[in-house]
PDBQT receptor file of N, H, CA, C and O in Angstrom, charges set to zero:
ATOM      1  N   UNK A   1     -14.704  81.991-168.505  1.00  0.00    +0.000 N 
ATOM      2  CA  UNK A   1     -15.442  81.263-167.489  1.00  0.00    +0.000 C 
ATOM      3  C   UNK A   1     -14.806  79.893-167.243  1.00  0.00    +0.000 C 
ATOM      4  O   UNK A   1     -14.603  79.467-166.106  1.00  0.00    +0.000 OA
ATOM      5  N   UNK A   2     -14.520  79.269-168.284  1.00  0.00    +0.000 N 
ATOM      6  H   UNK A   2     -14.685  79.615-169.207  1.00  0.00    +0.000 HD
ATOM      7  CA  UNK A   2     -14.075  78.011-168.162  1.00  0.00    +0.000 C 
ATOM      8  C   UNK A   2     -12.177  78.093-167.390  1.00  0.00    +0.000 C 
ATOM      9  O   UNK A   2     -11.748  77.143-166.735  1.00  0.00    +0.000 OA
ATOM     10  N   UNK A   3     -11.646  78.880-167.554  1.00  0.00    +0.000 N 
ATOM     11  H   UNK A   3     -11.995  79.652-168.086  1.00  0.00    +0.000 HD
ATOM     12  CA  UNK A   3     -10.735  79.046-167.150  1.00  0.00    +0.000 C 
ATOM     13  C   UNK A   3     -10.799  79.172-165.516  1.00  0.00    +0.000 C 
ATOM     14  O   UNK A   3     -10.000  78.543-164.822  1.00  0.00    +0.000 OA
ATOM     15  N   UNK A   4     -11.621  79.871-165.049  1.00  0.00    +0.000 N 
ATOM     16  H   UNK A   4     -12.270  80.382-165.613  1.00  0.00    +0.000 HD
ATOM     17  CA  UNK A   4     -12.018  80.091-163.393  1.00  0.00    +0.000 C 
ATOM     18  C   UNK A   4     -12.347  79.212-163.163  1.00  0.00    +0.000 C 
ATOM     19  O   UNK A   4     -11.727  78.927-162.139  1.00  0.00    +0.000 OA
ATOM     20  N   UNK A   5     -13.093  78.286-163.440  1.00  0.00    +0.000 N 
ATOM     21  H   UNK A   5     -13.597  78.518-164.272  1.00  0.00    +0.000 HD
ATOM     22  CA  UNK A   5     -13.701  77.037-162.904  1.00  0.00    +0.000 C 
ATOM     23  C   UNK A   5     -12.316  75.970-162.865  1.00  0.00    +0.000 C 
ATOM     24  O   UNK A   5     -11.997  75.179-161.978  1.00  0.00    +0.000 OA
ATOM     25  N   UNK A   6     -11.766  76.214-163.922  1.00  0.00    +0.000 N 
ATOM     26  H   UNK A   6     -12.025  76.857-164.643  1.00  0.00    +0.000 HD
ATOM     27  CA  UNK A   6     -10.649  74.979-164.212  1.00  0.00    +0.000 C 
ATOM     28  C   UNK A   6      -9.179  75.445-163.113  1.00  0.00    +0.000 C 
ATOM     29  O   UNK A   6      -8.157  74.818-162.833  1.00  0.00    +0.000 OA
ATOM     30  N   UNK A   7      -9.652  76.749-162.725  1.00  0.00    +0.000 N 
ATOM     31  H   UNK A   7     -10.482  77.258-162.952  1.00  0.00    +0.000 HD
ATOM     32  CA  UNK A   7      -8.546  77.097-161.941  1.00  0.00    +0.000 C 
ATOM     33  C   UNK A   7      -8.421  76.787-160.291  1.00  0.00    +0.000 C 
ATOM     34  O   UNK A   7      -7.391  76.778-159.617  1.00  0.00    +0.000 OA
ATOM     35  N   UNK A   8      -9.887  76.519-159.835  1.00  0.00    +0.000 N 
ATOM     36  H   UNK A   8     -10.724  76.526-160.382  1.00  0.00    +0.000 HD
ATOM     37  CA  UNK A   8     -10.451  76.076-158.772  1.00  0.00    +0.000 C 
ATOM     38  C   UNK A   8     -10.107  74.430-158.694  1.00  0.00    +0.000 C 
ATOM     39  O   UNK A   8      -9.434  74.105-157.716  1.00  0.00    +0.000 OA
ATOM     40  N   UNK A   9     -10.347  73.774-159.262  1.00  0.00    +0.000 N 
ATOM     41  H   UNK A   9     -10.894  74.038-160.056  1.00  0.00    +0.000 HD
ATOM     42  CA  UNK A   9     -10.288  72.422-159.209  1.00  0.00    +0.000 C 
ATOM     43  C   UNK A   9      -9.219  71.756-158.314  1.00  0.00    +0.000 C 
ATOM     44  O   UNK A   9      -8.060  72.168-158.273  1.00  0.00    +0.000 OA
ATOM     45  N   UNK A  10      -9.616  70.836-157.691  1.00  0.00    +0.000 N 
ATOM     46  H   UNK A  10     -10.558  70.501-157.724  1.00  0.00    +0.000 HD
ATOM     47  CA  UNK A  10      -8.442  70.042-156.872  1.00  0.00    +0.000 C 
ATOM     48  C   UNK A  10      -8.847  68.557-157.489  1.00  0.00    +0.000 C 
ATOM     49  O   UNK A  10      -9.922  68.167-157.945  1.00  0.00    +0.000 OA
ATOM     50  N   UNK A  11      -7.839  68.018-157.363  1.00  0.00    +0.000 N 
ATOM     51  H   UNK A  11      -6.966  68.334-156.992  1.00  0.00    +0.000 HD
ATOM     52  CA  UNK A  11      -8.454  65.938-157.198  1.00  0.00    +0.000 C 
ATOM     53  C   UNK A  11      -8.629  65.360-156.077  1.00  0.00    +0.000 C 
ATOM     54  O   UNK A  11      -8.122  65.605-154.982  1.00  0.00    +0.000 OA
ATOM     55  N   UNK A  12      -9.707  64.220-156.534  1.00  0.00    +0.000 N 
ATOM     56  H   UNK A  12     -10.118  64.021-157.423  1.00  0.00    +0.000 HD
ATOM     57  CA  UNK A  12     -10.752  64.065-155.417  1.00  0.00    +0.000 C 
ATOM     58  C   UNK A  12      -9.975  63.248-154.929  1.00  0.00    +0.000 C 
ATOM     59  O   UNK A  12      -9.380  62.441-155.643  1.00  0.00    +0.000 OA
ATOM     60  N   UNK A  13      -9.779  63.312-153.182  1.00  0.00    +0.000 N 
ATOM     61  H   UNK A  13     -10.262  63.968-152.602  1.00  0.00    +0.000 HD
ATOM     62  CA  UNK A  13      -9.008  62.509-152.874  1.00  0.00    +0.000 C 
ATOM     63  C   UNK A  13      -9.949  61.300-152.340  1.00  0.00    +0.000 C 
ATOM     64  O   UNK A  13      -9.304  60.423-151.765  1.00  0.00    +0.000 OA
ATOM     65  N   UNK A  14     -11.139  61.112-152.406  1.00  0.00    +0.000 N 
ATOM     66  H   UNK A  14     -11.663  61.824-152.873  1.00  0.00    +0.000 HD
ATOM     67  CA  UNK A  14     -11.736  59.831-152.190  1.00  0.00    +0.000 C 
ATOM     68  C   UNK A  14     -13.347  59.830-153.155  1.00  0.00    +0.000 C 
ATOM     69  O   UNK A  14     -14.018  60.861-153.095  1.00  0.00    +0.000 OA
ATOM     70  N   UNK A  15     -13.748  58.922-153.801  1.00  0.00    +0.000 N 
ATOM     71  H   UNK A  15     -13.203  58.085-153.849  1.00  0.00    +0.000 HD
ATOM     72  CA  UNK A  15     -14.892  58.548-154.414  1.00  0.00    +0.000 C 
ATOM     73  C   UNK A  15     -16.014  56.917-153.590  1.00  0.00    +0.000 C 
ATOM     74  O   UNK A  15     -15.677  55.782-153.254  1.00  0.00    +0.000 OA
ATOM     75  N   UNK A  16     -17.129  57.535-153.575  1.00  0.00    +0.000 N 
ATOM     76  H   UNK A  16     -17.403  58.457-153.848  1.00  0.00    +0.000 HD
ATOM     77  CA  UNK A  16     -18.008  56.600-152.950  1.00  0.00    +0.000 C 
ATOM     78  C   UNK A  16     -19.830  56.498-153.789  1.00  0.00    +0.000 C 
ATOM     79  O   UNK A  16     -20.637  57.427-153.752  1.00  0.00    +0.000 OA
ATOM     80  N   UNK A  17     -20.033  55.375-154.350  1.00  0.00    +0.000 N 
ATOM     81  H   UNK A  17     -19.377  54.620-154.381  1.00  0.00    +0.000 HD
ATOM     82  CA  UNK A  17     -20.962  55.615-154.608  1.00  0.00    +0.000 C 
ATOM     83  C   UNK A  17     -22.087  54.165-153.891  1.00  0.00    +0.000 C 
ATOM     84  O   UNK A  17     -21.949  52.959-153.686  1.00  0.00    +0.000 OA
ATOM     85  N   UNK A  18     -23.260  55.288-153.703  1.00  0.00    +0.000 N 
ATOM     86  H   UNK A  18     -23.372  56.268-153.870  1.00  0.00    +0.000 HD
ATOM     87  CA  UNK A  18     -23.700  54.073-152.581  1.00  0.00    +0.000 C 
ATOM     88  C   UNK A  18     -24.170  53.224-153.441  1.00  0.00    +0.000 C 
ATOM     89  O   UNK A  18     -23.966  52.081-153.031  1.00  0.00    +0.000 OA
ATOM     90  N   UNK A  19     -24.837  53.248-154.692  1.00  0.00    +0.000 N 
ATOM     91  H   UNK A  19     -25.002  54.176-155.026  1.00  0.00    +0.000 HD
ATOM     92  CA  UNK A  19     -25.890  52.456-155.113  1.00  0.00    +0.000 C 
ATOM     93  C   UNK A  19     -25.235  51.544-156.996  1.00  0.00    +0.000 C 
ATOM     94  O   UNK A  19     -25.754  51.086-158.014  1.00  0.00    +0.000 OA
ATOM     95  N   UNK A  20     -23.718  51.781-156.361  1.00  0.00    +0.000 N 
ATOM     96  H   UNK A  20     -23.297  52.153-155.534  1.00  0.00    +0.000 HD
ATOM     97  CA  UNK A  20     -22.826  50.878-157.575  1.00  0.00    +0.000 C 
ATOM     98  C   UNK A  20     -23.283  49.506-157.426  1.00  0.00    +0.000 C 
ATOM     99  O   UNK A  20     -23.305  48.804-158.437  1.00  0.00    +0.000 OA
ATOM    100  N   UNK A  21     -23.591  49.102-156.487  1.00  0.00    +0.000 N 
ATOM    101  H   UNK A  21     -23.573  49.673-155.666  1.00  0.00    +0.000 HD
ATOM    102  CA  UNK A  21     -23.874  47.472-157.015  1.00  0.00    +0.000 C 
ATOM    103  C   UNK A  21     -25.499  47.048-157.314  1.00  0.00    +0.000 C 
ATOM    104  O   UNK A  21     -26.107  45.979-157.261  1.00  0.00    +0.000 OA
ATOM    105  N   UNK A  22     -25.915  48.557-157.681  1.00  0.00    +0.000 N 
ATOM    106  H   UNK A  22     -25.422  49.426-157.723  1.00  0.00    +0.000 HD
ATOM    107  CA  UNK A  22     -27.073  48.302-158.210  1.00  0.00    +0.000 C 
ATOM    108  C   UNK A  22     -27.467  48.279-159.178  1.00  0.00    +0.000 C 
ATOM    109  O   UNK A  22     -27.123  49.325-159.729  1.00  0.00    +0.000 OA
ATOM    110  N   UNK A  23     -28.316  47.399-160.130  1.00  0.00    +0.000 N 
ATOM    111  H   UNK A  23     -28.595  46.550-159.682  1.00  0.00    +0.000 HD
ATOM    112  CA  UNK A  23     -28.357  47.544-161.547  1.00  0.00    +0.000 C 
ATOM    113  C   UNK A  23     -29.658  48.761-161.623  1.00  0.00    +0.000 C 
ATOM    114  O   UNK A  23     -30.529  48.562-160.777  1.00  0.00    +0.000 OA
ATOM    115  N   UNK A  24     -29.883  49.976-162.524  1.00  0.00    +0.000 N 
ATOM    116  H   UNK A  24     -29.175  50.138-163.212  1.00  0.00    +0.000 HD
ATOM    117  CA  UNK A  24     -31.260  50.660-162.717  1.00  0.00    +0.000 C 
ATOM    118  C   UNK A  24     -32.262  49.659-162.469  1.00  0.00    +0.000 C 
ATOM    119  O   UNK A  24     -33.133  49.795-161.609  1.00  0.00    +0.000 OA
ATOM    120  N   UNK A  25     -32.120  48.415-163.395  1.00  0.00    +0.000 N 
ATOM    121  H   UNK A  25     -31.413  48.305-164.093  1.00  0.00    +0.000 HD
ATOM    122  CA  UNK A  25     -33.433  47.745-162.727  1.00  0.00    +0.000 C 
ATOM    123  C   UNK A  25     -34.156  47.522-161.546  1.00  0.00    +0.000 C 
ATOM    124  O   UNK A  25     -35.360  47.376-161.338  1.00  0.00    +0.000 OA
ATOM    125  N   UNK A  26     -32.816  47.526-160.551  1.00  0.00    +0.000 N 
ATOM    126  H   UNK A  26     -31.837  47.645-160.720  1.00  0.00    +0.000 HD
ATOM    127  CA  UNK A  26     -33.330  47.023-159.451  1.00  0.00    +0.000 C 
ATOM    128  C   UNK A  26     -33.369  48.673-158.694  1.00  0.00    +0.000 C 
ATOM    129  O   UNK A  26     -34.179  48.815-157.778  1.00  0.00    +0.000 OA
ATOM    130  N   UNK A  27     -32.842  49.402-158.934  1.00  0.00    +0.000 N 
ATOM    131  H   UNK A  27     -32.184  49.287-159.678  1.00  0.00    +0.000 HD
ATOM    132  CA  UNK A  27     -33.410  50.873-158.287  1.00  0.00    +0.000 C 
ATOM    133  C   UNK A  27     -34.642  51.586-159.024  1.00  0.00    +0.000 C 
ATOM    134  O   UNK A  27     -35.070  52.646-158.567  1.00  0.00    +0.000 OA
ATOM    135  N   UNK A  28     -34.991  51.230-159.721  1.00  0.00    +0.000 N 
ATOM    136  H   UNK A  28     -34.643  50.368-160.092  1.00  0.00    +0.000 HD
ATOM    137  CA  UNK A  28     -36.908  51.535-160.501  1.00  0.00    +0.000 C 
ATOM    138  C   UNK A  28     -37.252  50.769-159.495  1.00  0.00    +0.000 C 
ATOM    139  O   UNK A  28     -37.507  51.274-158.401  1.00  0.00    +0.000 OA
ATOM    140  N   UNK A  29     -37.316  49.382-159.714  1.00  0.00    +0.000 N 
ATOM    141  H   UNK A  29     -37.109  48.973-160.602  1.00  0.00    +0.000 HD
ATOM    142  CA  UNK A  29     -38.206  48.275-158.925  1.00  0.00    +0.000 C 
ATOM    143  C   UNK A  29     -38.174  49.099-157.268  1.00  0.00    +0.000 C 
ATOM    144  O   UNK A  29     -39.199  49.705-156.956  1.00  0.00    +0.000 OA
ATOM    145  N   UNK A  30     -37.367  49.092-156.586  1.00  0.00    +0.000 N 
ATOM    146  H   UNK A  30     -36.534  48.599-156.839  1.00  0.00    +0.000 HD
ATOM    147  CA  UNK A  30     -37.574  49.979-155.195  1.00  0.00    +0.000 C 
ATOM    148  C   UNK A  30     -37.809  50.729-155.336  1.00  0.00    +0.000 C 
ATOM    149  O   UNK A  30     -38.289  51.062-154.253  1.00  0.00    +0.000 OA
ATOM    150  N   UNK A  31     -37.918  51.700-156.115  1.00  0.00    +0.000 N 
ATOM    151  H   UNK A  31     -37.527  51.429-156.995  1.00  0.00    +0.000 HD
ATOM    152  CA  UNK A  31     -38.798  52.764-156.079  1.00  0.00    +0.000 C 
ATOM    153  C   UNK A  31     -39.983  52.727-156.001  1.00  0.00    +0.000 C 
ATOM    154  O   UNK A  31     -40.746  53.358-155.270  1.00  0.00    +0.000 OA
ATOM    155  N   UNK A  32     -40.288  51.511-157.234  1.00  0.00    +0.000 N 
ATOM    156  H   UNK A  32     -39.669  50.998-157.828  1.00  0.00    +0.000 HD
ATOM    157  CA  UNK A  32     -41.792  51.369-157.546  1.00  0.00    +0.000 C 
ATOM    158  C   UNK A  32     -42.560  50.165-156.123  1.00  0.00    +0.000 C 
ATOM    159  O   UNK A  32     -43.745  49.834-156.139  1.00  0.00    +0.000 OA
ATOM    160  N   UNK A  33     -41.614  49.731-155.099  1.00  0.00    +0.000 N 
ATOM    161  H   UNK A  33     -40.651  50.000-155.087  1.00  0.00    +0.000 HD
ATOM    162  CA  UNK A  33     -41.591  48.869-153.917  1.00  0.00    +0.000 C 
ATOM    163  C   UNK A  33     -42.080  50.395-153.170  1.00  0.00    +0.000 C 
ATOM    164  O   UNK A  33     -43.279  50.501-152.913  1.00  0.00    +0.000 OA
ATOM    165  N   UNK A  34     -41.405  51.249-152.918  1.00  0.00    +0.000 N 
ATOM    166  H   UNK A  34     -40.430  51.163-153.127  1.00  0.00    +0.000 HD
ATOM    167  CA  UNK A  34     -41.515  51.722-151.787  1.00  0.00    +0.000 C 
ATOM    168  C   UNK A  34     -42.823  53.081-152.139  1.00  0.00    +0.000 C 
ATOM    169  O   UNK A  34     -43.142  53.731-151.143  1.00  0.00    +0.000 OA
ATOM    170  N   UNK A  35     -43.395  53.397-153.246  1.00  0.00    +0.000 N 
ATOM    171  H   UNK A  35     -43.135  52.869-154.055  1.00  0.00    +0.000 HD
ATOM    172  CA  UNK A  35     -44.149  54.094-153.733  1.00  0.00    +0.000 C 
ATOM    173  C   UNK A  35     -45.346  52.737-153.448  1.00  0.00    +0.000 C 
ATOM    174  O   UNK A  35     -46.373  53.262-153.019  1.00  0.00    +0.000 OA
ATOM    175  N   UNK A  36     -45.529  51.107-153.560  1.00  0.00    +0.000 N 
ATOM    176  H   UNK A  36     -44.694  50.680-153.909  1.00  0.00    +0.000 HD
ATOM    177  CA  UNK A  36     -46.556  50.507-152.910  1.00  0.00    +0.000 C 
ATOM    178  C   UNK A  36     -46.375  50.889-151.298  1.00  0.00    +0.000 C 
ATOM    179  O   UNK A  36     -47.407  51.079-150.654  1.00  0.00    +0.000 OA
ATOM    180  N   UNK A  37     -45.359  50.981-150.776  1.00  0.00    +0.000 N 
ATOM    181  H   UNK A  37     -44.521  50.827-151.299  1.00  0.00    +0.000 HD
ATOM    182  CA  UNK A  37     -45.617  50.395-149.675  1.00  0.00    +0.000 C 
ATOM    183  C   UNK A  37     -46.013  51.292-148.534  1.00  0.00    +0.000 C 
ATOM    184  O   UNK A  37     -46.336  51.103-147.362  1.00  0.00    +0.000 OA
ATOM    185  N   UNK A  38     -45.800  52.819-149.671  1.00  0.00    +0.000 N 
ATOM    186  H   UNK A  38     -45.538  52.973-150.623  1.00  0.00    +0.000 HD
ATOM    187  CA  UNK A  38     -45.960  54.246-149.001  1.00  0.00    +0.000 C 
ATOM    188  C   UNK A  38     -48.050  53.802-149.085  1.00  0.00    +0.000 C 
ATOM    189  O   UNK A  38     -48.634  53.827-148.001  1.00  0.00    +0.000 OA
ATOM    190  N   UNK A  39     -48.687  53.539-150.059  1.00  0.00    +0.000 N 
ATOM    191  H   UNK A  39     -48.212  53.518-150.940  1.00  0.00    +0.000 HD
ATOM    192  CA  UNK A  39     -50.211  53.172-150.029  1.00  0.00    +0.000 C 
ATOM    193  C   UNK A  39     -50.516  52.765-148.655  1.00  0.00    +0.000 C 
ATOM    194  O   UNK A  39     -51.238  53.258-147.789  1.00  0.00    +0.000 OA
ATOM    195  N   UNK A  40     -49.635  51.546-148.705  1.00  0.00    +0.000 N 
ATOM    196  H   UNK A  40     -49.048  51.146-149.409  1.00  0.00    +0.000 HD
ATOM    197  CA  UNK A  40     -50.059  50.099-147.161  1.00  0.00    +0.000 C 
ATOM    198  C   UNK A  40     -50.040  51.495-146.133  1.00  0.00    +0.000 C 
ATOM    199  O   UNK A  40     -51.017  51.913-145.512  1.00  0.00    +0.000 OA
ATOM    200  N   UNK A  41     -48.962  51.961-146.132  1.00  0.00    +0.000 N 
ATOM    201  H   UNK A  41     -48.168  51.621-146.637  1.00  0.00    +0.000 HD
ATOM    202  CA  UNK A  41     -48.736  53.014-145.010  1.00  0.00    +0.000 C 
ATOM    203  C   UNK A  41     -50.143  53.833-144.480  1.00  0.00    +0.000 C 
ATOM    204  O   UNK A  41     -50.784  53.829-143.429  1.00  0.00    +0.000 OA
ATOM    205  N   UNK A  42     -50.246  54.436-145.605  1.00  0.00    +0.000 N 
ATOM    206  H   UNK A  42     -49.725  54.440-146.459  1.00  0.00    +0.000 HD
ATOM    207  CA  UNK A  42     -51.354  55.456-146.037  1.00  0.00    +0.000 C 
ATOM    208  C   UNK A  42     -52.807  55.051-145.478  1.00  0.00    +0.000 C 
ATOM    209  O   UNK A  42     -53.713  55.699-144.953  1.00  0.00    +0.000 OA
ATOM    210  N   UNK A  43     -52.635  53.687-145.820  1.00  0.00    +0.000 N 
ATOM    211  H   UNK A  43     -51.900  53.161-146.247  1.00  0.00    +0.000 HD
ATOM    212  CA  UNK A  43     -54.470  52.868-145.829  1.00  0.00    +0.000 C 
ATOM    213  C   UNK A  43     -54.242  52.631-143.981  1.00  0.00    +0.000 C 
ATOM    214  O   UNK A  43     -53.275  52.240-143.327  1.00  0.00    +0.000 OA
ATOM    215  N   UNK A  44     -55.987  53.194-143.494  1.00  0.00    +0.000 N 
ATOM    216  H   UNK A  44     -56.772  53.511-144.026  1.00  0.00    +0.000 HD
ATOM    217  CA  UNK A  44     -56.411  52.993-142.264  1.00  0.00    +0.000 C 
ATOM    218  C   UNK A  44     -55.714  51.442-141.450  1.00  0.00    +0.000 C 
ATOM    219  O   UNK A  44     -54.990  51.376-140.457  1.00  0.00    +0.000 OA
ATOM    220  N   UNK A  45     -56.285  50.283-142.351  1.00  0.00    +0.000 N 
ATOM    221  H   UNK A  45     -56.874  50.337-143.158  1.00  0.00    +0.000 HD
ATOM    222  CA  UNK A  45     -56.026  49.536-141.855  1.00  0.00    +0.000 C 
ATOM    223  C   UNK A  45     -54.699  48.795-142.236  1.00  0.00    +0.000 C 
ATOM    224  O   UNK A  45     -54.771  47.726-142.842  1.00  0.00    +0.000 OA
ATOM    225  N   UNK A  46     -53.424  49.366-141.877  1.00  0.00    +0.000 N 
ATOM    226  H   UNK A  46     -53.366  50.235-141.384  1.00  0.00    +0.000 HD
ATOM    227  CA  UNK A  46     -52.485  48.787-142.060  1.00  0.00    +0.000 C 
ATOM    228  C   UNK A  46     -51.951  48.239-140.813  1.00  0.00    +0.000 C 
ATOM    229  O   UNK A  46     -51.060  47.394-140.731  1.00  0.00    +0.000 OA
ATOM    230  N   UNK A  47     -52.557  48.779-139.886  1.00  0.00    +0.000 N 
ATOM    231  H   UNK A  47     -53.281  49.466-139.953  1.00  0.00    +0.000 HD
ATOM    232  CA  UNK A  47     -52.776  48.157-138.501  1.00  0.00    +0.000 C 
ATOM    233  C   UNK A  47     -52.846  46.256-138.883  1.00  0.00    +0.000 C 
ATOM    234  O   UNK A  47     -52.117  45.609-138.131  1.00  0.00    +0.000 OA
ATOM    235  N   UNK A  48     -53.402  45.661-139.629  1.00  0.00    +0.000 N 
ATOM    236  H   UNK A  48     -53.993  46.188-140.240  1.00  0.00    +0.000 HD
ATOM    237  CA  UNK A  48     -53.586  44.352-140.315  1.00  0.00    +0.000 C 
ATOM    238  C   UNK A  48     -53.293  44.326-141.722  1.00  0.00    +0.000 C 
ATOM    239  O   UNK A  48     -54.046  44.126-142.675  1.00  0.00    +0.000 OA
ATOM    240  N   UNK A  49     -52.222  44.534-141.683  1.00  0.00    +0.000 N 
ATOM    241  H   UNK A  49     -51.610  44.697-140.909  1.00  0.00    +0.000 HD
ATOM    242  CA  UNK A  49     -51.400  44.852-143.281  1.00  0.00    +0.000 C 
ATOM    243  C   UNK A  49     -51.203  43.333-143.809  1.00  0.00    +0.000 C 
ATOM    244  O   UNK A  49     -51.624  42.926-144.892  1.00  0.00    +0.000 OA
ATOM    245  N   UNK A  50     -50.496  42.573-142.867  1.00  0.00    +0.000 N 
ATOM    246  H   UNK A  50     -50.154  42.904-141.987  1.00  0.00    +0.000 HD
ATOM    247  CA  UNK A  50     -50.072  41.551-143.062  1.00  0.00    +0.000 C 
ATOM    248  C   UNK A  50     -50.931  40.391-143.470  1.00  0.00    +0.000 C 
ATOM    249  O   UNK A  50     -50.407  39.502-144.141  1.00  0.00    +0.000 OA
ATOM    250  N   UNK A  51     -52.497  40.286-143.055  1.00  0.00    +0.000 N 
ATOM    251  H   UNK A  51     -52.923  41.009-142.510  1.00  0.00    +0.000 HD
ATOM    252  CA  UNK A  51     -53.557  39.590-143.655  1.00  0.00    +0.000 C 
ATOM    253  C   UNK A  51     -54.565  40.615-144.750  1.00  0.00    +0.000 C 
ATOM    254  O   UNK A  51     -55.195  40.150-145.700  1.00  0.00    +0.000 OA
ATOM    255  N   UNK A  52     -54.543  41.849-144.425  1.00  0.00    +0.000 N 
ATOM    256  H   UNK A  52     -54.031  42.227-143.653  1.00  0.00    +0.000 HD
ATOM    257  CA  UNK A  52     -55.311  42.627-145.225  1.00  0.00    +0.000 C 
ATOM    258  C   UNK A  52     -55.387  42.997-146.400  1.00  0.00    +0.000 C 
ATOM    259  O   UNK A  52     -54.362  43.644-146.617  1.00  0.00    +0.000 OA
ATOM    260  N   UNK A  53     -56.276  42.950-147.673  1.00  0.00    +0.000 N 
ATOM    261  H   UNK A  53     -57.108  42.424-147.497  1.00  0.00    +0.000 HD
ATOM    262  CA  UNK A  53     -56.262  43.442-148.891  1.00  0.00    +0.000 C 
ATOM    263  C   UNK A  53     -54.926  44.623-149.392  1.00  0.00    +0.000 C 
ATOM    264  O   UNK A  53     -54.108  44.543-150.308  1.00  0.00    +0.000 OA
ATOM    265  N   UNK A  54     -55.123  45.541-148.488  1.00  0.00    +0.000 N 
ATOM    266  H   UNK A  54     -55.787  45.605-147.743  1.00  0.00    +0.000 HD
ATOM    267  CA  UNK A  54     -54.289  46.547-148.512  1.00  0.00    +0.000 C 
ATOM    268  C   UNK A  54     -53.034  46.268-149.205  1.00  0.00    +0.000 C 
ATOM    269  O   UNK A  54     -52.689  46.901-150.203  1.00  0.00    +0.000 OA
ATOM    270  N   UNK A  55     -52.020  44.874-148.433  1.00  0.00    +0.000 N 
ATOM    271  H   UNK A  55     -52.301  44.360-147.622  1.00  0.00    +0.000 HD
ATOM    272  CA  UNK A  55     -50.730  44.688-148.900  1.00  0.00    +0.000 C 
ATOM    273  C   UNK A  55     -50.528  44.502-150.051  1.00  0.00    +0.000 C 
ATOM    274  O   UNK A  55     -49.466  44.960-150.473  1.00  0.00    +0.000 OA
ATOM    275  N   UNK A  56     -51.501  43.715-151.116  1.00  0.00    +0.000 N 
ATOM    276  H   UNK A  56     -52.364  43.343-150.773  1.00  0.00    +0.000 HD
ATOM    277  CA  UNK A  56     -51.434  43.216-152.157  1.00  0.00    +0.000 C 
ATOM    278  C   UNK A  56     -50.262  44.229-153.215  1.00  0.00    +0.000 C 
ATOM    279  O   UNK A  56     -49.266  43.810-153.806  1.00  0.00    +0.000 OA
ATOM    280  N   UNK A  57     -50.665  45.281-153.188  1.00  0.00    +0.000 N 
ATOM    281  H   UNK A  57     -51.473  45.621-152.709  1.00  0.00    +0.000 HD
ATOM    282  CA  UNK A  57     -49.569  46.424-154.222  1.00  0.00    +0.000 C 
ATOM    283  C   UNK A  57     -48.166  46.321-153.403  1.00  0.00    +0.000 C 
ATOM    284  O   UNK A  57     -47.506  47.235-153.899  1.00  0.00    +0.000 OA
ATOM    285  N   UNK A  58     -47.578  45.863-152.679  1.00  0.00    +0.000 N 
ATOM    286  H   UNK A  58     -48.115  45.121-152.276  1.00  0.00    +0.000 HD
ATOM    287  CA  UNK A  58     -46.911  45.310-151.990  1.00  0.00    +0.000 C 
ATOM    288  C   UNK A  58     -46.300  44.227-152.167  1.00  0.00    +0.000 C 
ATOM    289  O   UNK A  58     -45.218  44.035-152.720  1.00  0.00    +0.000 OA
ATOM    290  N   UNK A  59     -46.858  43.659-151.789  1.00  0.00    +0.000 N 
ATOM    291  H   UNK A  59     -47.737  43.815-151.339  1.00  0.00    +0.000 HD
ATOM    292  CA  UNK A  59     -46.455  42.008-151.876  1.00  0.00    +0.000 C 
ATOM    293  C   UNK A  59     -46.395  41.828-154.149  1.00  0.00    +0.000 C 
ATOM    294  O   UNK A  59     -45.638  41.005-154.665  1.00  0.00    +0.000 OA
ATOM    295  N   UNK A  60     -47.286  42.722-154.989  1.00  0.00    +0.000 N 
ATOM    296  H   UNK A  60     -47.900  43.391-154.570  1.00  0.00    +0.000 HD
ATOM    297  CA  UNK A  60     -46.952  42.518-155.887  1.00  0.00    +0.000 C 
ATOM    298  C   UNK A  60     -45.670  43.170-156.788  1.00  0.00    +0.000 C 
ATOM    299  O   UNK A  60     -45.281  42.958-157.937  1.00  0.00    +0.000 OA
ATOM    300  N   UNK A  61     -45.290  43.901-155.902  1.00  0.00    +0.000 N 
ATOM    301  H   UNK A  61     -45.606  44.073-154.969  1.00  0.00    +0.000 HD
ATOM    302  CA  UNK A  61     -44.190  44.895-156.568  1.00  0.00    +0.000 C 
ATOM    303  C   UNK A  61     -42.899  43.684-156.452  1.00  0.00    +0.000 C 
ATOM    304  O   UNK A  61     -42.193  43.192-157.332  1.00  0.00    +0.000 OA
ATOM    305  N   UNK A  62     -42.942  43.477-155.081  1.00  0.00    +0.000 N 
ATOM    306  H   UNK A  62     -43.516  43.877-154.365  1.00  0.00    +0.000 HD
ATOM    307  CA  UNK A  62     -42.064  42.947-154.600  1.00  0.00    +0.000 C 
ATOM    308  C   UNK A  62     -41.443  41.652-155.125  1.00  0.00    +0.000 C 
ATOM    309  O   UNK A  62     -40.233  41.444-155.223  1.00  0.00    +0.000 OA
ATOM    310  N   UNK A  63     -42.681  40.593-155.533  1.00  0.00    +0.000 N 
ATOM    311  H   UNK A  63     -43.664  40.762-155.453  1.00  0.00    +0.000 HD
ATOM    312  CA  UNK A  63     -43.018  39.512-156.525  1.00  0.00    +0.000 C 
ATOM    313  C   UNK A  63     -42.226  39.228-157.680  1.00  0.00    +0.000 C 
ATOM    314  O   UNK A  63     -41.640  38.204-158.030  1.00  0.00    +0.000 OA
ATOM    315  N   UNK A  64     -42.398  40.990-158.481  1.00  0.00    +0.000 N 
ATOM    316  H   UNK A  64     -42.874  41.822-158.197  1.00  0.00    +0.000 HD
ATOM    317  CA  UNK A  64     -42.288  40.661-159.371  1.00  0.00    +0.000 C 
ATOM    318  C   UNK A  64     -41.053  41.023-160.258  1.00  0.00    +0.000 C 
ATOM    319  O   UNK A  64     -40.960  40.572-161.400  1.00  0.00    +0.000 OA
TER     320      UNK A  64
C-alpha cells in the first residue's frame, strides 16, 4: 500500500496557508467572537443591536 501511494506523489509546486499569521489563540477567540455574534444575529431585536442588551456576548468576547 505504501508503495502505491509513494508512487503517485509529485512536489508541491506552491504552498499557502491562510491563517499562518495567526496564533490558536487568536483563532479560538474568533471563533468564540463569531459563535456571540451568530446569538446578536439570532435575537429579534438585533434590528437595535448596537444600543440593545443583546450585543453584550459580543462586545464581551471581543473585549476580552
Amino acid at each position: 500500500m505504501r508503495g502505491i501511494l509513494q508512487d503517485g506523489q509529485q512536489k508541491a509546486t506552491a504552498y499557502w496557508n491562510p491563517v499562518s499569521s495567526l496564533t490558536m489563540s487568536e483563532i479560538t477567540k474568533a471563533e468564540r467572537i463569531n459563535t456571540a455574534f451568530q446569538e446578536v444575529l439570532d435575537d429579534p431585536a438585533a434590528e437595535e443591536a448596537l444600543q440593545h442588551p443583546a450585543l453584550q456576548p459580543l462586545l464581551a468576547q471581543a473585549a476580552s
